[in-house]
N, CA and C atoms of all chains as a GROMACS GRO file, in nm:
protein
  573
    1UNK      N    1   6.480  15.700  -1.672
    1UNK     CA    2   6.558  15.597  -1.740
    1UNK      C    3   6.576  15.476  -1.649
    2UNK      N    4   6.540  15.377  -1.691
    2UNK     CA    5   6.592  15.234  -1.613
    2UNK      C    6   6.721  15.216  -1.646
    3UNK      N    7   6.791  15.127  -1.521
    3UNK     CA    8   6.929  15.106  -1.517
    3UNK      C    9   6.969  15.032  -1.609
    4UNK      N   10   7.099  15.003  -1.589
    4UNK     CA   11   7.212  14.932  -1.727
    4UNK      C   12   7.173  14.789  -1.732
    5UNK      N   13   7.150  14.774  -1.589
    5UNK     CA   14   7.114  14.614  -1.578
    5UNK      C   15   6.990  14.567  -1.640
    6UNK      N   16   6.917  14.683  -1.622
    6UNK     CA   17   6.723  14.638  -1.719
    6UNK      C   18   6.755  14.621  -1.848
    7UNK      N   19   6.804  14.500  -1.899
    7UNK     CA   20   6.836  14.516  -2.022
    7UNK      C   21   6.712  14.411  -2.124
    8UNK      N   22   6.670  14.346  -1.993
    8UNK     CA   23   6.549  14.270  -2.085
    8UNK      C   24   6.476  14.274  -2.194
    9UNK      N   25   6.496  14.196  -2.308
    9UNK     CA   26   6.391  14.233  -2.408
    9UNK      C   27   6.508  14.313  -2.542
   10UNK      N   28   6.620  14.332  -2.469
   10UNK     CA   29   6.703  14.438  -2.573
   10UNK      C   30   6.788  14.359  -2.678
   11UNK      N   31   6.787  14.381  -2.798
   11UNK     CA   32   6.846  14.336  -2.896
   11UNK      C   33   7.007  14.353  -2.910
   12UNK      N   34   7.082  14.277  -2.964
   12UNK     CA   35   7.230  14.281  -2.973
   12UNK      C   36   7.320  14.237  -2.896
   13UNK      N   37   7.296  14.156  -2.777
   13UNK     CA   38   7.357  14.116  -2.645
   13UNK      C   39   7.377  13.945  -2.682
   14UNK      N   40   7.301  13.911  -2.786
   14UNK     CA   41   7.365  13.760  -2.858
   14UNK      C   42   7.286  13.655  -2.781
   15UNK      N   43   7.303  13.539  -2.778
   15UNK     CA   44   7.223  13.451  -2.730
   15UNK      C   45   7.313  13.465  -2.560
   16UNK      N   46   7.197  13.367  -2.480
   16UNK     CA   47   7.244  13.392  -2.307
   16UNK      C   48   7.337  13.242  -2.325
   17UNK      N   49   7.422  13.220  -2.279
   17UNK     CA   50   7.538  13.092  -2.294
   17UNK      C   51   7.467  13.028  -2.227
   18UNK      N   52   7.396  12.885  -2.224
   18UNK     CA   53   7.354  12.843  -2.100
   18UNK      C   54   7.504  12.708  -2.073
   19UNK      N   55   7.632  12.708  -2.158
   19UNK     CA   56   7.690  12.600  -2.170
   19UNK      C   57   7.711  12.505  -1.993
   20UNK      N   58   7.685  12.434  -1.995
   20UNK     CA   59   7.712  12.389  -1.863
   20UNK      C   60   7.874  12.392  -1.816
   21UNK      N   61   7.946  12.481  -1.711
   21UNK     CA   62   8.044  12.553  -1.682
   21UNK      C   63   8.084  12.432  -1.516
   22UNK      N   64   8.194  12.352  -1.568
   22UNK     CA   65   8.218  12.250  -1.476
   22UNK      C   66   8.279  12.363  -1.327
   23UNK      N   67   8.359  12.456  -1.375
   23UNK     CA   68   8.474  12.558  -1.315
   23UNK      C   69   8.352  12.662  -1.242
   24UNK      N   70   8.326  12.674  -1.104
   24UNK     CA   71   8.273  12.765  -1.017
   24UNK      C   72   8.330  12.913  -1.066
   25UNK      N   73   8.455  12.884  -1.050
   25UNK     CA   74   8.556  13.062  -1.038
   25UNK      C   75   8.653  13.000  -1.137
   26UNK      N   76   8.695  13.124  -1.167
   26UNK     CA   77   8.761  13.132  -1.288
   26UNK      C   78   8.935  13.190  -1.215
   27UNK      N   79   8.931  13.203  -1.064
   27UNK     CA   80   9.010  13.274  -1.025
   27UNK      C   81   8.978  13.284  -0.889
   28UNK      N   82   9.104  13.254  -0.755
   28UNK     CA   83   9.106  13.263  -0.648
   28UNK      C   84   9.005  13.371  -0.622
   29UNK      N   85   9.070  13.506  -0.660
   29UNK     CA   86   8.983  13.658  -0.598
   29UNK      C   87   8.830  13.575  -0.610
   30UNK      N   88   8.754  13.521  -0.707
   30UNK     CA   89   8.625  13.509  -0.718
   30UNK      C   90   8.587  13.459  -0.625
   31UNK      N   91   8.643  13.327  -0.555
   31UNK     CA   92   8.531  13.229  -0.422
   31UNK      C   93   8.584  13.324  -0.326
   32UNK      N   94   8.668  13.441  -0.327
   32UNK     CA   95   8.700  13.504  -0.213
   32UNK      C   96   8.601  13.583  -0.176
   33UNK      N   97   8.582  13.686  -0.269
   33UNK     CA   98   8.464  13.783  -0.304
   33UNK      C   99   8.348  13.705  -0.259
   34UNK      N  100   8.304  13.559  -0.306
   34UNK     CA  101   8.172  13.517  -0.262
   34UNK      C  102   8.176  13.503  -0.128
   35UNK      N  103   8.278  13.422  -0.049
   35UNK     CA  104   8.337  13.429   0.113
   35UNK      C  105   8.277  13.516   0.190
   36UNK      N  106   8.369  13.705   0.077
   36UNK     CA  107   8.357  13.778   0.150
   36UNK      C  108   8.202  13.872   0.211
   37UNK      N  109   8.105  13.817   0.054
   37UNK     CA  110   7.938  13.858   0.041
   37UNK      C  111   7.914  13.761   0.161
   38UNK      N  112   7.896  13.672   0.192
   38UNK     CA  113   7.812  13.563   0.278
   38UNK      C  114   7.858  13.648   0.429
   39UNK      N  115   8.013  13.666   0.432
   39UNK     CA  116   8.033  13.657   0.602
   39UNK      C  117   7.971  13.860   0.616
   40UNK      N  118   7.924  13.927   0.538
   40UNK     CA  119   7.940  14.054   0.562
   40UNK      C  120   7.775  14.040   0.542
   41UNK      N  121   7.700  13.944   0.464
   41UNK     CA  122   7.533  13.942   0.559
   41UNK      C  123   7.473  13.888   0.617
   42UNK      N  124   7.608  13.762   0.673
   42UNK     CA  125   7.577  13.719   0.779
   42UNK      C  126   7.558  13.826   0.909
   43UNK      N  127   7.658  13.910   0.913
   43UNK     CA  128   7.676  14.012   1.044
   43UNK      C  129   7.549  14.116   0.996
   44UNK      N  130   7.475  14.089   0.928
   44UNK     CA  131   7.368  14.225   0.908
   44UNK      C  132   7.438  14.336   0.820
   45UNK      N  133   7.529  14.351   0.820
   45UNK     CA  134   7.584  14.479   0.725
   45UNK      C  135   7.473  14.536   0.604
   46UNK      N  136   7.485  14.421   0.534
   46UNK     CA  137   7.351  14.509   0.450
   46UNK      C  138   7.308  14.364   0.389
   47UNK      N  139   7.143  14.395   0.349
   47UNK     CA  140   7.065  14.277   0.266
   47UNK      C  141   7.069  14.268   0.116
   48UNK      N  142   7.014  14.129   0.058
   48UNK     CA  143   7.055  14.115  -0.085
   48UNK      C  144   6.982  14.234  -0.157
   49UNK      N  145   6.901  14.249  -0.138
   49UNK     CA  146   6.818  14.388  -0.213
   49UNK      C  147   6.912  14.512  -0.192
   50UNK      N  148   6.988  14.529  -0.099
   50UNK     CA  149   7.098  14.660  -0.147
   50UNK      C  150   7.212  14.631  -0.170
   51UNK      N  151   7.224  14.472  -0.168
   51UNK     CA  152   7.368  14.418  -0.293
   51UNK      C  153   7.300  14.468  -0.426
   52UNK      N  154   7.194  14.408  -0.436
   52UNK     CA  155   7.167  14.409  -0.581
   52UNK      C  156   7.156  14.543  -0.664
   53UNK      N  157   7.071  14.650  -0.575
   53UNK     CA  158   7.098  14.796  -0.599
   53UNK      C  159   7.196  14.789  -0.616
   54UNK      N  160   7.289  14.789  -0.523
   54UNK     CA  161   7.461  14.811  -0.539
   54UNK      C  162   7.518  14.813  -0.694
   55UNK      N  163   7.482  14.714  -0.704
   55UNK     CA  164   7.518  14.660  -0.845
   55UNK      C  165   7.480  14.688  -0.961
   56UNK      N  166   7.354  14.779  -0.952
   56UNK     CA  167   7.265  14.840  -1.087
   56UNK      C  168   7.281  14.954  -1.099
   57UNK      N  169   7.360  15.029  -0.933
   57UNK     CA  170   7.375  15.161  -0.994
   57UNK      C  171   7.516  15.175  -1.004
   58UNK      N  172   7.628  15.124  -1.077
   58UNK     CA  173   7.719  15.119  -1.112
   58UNK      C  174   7.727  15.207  -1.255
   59UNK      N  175   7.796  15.301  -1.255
   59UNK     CA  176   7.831  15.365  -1.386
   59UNK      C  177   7.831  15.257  -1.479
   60UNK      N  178   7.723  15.321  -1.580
   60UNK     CA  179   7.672  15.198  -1.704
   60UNK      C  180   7.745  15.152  -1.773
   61UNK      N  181   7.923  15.248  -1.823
   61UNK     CA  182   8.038  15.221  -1.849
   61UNK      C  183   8.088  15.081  -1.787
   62UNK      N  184   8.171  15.106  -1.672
   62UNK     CA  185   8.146  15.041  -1.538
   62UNK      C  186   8.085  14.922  -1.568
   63UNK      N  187   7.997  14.916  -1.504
   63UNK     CA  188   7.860  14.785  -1.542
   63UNK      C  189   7.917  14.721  -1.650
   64UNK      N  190   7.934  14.759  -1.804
   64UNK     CA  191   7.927  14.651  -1.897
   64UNK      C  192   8.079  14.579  -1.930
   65UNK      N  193   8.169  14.687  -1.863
   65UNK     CA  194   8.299  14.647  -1.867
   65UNK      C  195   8.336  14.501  -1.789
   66UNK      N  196   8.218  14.559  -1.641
   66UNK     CA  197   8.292  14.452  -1.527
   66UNK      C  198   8.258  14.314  -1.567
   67UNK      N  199   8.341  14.204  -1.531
   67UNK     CA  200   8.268  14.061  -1.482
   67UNK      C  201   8.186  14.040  -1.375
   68UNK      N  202   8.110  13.924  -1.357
   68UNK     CA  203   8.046  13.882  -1.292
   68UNK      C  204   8.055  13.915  -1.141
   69UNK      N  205   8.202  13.896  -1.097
   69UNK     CA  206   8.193  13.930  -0.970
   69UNK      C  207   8.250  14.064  -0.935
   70UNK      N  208   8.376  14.086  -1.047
   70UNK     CA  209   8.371  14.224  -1.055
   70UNK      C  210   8.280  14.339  -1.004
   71UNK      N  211   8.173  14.271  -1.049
   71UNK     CA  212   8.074  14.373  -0.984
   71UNK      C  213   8.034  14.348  -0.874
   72UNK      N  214   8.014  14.204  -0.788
   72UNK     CA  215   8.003  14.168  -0.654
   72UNK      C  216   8.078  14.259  -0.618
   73UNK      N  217   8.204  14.291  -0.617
   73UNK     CA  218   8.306  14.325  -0.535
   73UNK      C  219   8.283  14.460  -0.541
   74UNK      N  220   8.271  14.546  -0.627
   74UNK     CA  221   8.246  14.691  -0.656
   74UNK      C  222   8.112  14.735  -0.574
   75UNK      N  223   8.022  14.659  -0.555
   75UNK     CA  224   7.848  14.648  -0.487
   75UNK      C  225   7.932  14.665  -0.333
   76UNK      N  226   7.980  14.550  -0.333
   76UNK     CA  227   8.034  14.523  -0.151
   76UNK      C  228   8.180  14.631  -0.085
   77UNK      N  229   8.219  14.660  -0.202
   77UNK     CA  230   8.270  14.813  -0.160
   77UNK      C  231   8.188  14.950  -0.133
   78UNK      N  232   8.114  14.990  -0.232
   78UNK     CA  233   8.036  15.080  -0.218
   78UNK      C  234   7.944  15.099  -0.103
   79UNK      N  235   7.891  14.952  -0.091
   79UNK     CA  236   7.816  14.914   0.034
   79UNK      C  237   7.858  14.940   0.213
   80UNK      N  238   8.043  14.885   0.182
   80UNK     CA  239   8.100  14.929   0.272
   80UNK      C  240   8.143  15.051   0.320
   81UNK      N  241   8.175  15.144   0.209
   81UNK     CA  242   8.166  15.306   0.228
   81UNK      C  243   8.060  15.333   0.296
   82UNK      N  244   7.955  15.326   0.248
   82UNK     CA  245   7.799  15.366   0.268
   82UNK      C  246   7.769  15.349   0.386
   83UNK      N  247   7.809  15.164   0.432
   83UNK     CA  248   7.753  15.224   0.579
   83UNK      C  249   7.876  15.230   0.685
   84UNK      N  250   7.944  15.335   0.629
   84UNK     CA  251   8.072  15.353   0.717
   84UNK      C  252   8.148  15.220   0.786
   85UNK      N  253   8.110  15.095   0.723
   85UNK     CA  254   8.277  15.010   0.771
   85UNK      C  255   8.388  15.050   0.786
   86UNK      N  256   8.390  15.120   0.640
   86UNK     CA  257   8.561  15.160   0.593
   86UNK      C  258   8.515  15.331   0.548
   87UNK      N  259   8.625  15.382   0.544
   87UNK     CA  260   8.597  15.517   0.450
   87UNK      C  261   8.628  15.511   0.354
   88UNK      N  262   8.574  15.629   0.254
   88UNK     CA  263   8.595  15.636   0.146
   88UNK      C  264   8.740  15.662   0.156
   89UNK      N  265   8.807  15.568  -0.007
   89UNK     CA  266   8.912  15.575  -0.063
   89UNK      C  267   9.008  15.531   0.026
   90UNK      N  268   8.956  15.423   0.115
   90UNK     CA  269   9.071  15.335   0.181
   90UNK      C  270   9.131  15.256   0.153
   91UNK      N  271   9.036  15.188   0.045
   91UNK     CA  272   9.070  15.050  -0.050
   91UNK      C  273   9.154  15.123  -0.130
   92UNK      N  274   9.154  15.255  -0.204
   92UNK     CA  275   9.280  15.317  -0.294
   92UNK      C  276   9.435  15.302  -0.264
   93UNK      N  277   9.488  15.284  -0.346
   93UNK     CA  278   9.624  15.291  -0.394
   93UNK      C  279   9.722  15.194  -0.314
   94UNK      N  280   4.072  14.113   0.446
   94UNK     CA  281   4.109  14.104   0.298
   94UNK      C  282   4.218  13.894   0.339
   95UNK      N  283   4.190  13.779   0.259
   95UNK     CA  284   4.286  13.712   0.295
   95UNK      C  285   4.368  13.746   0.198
   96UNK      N  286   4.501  13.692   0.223
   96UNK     CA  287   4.622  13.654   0.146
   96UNK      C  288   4.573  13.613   0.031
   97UNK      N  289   4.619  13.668  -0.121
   97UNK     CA  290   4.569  13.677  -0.294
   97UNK      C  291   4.465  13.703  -0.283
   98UNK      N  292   4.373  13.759  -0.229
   98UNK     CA  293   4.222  13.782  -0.254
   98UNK      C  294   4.221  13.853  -0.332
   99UNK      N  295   4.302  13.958  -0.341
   99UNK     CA  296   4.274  14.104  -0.439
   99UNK      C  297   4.292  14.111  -0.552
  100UNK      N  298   4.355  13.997  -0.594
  100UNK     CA  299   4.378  13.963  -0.773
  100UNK      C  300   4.383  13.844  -0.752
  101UNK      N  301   4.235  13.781  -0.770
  101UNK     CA  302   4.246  13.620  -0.861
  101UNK      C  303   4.297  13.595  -0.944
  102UNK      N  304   4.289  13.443  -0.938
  102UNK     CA  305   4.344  13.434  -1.050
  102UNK      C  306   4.267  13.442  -1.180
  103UNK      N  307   4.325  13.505  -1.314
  103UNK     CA  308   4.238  13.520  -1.367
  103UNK      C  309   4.192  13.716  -1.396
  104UNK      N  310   4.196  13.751  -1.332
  104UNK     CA  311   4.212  13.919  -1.276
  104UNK      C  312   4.314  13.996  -1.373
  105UNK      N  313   4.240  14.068  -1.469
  105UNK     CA  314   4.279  14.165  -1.562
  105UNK      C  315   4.348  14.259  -1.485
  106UNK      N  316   4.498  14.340  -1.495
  106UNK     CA  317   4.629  14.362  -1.445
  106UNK      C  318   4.666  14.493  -1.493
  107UNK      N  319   4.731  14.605  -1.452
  107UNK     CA  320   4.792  14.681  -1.507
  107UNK      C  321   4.903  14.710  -1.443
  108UNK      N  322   5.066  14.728  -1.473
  108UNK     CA  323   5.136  14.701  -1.413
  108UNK      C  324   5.163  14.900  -1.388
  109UNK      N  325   5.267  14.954  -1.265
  109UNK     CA  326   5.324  15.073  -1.265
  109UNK      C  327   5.402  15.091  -1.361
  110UNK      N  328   5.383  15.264  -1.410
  110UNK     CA  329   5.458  15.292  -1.523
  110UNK      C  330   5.582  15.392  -1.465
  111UNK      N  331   5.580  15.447  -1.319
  111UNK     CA  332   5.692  15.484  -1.313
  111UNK      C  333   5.842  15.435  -1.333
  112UNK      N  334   5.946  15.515  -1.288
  112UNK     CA  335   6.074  15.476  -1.316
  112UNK      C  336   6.145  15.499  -1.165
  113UNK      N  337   6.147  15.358  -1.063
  113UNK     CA  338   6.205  15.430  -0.893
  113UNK      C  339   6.332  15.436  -0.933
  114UNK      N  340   6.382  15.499  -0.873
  114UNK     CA  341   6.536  15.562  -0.864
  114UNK      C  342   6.589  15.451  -0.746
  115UNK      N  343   6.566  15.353  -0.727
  115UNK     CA  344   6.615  15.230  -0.650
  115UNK      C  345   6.558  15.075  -0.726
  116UNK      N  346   6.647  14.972  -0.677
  116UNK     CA  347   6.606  14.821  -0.700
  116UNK      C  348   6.438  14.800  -0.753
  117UNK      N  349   6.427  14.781  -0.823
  117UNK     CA  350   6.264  14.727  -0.850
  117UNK      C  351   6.256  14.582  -0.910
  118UNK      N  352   6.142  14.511  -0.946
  118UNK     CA  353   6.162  14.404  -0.945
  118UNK      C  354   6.072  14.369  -1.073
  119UNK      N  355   6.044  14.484  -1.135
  119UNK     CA  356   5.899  14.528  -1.228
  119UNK      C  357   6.081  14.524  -1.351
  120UNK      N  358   6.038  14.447  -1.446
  120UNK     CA  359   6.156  14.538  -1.548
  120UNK      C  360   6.116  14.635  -1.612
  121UNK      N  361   6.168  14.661  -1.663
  121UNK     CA  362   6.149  14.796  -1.828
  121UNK      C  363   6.043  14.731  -1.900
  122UNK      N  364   6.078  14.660  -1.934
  122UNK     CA  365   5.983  14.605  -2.048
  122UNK      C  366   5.871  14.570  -1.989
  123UNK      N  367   5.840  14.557  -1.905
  123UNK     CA  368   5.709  14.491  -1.823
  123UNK      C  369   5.606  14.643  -1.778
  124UNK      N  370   5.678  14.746  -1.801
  124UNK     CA  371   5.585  14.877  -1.722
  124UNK      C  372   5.461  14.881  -1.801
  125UNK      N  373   5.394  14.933  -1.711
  125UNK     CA  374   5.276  15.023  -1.782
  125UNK      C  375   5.213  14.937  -1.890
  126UNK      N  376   5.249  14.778  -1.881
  126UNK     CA  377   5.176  14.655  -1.951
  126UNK      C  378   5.012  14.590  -1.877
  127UNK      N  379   4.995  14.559  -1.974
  127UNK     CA  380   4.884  14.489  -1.910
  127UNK      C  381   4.903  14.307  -1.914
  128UNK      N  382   4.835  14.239  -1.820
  128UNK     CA  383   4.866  14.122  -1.799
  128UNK      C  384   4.715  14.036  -1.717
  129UNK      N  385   4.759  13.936  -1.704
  129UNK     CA  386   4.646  13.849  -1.650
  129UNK      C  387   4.686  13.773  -1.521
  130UNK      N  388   4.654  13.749  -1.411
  130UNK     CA  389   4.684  13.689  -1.332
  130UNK      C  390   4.676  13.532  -1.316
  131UNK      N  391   4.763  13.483  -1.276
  131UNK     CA  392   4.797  13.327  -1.290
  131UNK      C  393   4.709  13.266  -1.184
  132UNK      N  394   4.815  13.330  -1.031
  132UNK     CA  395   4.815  13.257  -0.914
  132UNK      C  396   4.841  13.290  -0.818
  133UNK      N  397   4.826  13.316  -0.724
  133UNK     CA  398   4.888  13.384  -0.619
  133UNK      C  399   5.042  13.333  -0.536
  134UNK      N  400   5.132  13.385  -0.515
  134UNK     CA  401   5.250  13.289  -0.496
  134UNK      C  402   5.346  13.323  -0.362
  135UNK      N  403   5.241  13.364  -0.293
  135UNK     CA  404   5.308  13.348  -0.136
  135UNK      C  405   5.354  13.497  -0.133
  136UNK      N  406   5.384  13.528   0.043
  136UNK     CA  407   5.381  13.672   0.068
  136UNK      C  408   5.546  13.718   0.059
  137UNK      N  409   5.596  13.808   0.072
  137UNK     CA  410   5.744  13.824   0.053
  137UNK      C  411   5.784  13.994   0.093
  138UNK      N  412   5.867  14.039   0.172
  138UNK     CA  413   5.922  14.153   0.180
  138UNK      C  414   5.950  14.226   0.026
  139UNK      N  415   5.927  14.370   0.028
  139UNK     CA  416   5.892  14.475  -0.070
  139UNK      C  417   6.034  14.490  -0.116
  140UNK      N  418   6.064  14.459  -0.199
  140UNK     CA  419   6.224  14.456  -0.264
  140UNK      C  420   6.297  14.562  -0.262
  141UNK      N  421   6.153  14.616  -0.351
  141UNK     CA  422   6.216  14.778  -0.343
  141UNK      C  423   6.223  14.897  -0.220
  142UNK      N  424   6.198  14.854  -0.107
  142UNK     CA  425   6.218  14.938   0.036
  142UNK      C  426   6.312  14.867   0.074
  143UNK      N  427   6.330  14.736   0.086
  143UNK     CA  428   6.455  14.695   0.159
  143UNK      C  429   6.587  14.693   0.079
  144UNK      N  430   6.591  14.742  -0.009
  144UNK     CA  431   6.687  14.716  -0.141
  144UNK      C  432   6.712  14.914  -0.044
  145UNK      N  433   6.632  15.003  -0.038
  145UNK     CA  434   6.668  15.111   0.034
  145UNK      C  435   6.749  15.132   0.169
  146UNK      N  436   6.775  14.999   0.233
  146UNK     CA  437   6.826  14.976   0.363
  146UNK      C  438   6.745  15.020   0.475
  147UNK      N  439   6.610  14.966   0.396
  147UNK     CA  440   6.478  15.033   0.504
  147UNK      C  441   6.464  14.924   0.622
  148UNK      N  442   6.434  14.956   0.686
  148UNK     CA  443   6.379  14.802   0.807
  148UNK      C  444   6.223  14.820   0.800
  149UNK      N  445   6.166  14.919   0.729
  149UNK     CA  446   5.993  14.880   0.729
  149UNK      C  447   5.942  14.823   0.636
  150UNK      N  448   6.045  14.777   0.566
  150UNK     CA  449   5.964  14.715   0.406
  150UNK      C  450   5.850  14.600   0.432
  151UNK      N  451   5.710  14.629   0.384
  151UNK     CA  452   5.609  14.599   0.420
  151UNK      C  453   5.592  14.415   0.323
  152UNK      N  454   5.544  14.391   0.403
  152UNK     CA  455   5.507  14.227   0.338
  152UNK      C  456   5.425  14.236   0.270
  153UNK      N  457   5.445  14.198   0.119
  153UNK     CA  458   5.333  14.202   0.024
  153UNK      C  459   5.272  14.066  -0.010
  154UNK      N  460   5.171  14.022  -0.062
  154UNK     CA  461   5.129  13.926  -0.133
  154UNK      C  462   5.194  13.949  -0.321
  155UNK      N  463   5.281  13.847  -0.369
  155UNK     CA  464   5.349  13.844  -0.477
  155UNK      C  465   5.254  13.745  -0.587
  156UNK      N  466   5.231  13.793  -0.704
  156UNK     CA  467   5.152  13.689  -0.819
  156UNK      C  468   5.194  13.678  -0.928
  157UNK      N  469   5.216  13.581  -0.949
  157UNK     CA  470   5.223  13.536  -1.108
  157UNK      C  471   5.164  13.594  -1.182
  158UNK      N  472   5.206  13.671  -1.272
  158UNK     CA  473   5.179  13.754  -1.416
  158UNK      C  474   5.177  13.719  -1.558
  159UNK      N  475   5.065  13.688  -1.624
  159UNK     CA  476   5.124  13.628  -1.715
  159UNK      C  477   5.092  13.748  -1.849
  160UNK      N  478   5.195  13.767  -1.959
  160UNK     CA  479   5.161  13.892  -2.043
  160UNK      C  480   5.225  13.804  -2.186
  161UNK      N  481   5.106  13.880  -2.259
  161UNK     CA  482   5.151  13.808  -2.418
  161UNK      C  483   5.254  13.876  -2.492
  162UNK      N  484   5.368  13.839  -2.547
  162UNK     CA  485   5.488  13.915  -2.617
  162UNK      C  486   5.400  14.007  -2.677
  163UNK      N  487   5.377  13.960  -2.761
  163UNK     CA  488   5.263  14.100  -2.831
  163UNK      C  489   5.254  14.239  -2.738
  164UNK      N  490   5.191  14.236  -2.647
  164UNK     CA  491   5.176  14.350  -2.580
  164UNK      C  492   5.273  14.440  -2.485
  165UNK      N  493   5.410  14.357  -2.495
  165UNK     CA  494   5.511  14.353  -2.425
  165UNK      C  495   5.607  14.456  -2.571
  166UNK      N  496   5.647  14.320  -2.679
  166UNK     CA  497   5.730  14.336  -2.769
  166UNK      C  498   5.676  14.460  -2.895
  167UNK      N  499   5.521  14.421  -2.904
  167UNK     CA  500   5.426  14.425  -3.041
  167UNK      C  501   5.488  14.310  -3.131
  168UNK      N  502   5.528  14.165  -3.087
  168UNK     CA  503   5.560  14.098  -3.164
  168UNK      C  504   5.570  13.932  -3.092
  169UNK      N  505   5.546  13.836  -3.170
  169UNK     CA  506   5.547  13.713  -3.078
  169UNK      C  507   5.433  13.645  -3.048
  170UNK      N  508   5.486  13.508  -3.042
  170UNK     CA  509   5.297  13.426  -3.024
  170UNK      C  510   5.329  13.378  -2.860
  171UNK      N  511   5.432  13.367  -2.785
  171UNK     CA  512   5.435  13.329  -2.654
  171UNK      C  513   5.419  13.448  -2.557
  172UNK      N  514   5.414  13.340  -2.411
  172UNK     CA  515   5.380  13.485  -2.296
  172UNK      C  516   5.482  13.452  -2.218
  173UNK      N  517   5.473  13.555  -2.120
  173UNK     CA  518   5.604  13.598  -2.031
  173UNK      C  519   5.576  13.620  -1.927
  174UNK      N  520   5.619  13.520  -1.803
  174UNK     CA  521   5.536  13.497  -1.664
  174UNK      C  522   5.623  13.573  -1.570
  175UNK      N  523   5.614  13.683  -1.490
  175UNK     CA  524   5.667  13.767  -1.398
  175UNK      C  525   5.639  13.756  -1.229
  176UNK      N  526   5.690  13.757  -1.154
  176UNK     CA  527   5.656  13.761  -1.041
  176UNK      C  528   5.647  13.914  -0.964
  177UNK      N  529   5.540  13.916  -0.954
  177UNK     CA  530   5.503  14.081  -0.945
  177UNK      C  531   5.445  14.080  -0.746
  178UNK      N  532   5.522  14.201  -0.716
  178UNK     CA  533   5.427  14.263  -0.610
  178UNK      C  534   5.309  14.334  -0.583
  179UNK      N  535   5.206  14.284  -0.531
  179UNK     CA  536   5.138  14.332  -0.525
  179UNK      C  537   5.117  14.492  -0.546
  180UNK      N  538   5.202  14.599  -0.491
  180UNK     CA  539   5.171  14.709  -0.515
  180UNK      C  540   5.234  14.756  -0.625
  181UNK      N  541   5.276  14.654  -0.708
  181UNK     CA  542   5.299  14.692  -0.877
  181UNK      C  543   5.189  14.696  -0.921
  182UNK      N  544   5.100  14.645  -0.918
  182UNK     CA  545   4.993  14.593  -0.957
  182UNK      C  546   4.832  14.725  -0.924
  183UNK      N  547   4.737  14.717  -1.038
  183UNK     CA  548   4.610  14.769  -1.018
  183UNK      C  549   4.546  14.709  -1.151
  184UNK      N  550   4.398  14.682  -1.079
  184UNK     CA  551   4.320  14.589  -1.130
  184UNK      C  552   4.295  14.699  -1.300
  185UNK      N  553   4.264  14.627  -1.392
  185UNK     CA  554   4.281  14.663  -1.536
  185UNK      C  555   4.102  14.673  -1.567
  186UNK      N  556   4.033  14.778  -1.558
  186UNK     CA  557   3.920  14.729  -1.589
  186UNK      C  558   3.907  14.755  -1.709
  187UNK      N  559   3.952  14.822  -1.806
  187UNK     CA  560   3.962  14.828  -1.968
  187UNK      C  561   3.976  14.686  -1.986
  188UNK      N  562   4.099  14.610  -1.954
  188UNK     CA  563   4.136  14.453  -1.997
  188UNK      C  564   4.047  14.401  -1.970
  189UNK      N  565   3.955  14.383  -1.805
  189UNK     CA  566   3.892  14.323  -1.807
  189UNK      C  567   3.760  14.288  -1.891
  190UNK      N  568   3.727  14.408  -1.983
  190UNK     CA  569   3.635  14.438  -2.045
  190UNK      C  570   3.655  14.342  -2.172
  191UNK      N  571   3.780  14.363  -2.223
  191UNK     CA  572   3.792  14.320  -2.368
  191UNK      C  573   3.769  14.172  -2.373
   0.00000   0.00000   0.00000
């Protein structure tokens, strides 16, 4: 099975908005999250090809629920578990 | 061998039909298609090994793909230009035939 994200070609997802969007972020957390992607591959932590994994193997639930960066942020957590920055379930509660 | 030699442009295409269990750069809809080669479009690290957190991901030569909806959709008069890695790729000699 290809991931949630291979959705190319698939019917029912409506036209792609191309509206021209004056507003970057919709919300502080968002340019934070981007901040926080740039300074964590700047240091090598991990490359865009295992952000982007990151991000496709997200429970397909998950995936269609999140926003845009929503899922940045969920990629750059997982990422951070993974290669032991943080441990699991530190970011919890 | 130089850099694009191995698929001119022009070079009948068959793309991989597996399914990797990591990042690929091939979509769904594009597998196990056949296509024609454009152009050759410069060399580039293997997406799918470094998307693994590999440090050997091998430098491929990347080409322009070009495939008719038809053979993609079974429907459509336009084509659909992909940027493919080389080791997606094996030469089509059925296509080339037709």
């Amino acid at each position: 099975m290809a991931r949630i994200n291979d959705v190319g070609g698939t019917e029912g997802f409506g036209a792609v908005d191309i509206t021209d969007d004056a507003e970057p972020f919709h919300a502080d957390w968002e340019a934070r999250v981007v901040g926080l992607l740039g300074a964590l591959r700047a240091q090598g932590i991990f490359n865009t090809n295992e952000f982007r994994d990151a991000i496709e193997s997200m429970p397909p639930r998950e995936y269609l629920a999140a926003s845009y960066y929503e899922r940045w942020f969920e990629a750059i957590c997982t990422l951070l578990e993974r290669k032991g920055v943080i441990k699991p379930g530190e970011l919890d509660g | 061998m130089a850099d694009g030699d191995r698929f001119p442009p022009g070079t009948a295409v068959r793309t991989f039909h597996h399914d990797p269990p990591h990042h690929t750069r091939l979509p769904r809809y594009a597998r196990g298609k056949r296509g024609v080669v454009v152009e050759p479009e410069g060399r580039a690290e293997l997406a799918d090994v470094s998307a693994q957190g590999r440090g050997d991901a091998p430098v491929e030569q990347v080409y322009a793909v070009r495939f008719a909806a038809r053979d993609l959709w079974g429907e459509g008069d336009h084509h659909v230009v992909l940027d493919l890695w080389e080791s997606y790729l094996e030469a089509d000699e059925e296509g080339a035939a037709r």
